[in-house]
C-alpha positions, 0 to 999 in steps of 0.5 A, spaced: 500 500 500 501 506 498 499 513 499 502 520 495 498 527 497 500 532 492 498 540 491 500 543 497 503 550 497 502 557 499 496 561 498 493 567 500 486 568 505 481 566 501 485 562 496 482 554 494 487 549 493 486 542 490 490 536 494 491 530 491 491 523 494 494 518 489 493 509 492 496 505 489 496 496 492 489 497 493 482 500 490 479 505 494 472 504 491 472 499 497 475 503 502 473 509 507 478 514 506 480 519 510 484 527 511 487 530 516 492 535 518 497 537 523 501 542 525 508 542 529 506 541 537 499 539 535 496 532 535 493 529 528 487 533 525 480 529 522 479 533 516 474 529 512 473 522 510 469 519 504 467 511 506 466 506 501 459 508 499 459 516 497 457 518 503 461 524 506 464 527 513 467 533 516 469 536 522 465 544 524 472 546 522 472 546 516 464 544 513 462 548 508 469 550 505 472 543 504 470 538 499 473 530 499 472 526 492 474 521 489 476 519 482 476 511 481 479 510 475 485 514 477 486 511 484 485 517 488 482 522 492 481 529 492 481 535 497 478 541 495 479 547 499 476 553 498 476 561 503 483 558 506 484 562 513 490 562 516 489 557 522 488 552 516 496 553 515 498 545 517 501 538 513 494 534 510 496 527 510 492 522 506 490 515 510 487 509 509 486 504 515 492 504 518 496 507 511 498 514 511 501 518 506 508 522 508 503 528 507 503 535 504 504 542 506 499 547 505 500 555 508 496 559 508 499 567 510 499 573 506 
């Protein structure tokens, strides 16, 4: 099993990014997959999960703002983040039952 997230970067307050989450070892048609973050000193962060069904979740943090998707031909998920604020400011790690990948930083500062 692996797990590669890309699109991370800067962006201003306000901005949207798109993060990549491409799986390789496994279908995640069948899976729930998940995101989450983490900044230096904090503990690992739920961002947003889809199970194996379609069906969606998200933390009060970031409802409304942030959509989790996934492609099945293409082996990945997708997180897209849209009206960023500051304090979304963090590494996003996709994962996967006990798989992580080594994760994406996405800043978020003027």
């Amino acid at each position: 099993v692996q797990l590669v997230e890309s699109g991370g970067g800067m962006v201003q307050p306000g901005g949207s990014l798109r993060l990549s989450c491409a799986a390789s070892g496994f279908t995640i048609s069948s899976y729930d997959m998940s995101w989450f973050r983490q900044t230096p000193g904090k503990e690992r962060e739920f961002v947003a999960s889809i199970r194996w069904n379609g069906n969606t979740i998200y933390p009060n943090s970031v409802k409304g703002r942030f959509t989790i998707s996934r492609d099945n031909a293409k082996n990945t998920v997708y997180l897209q983040m849209n009206s960023l604020k500051p304090e979304d400011t963090a590494v996003y790690y996709c994962n996967y039952n006990v798989y992580w990948g080594k994760g994406t930083l996405v800043t978020v500062s003027s």
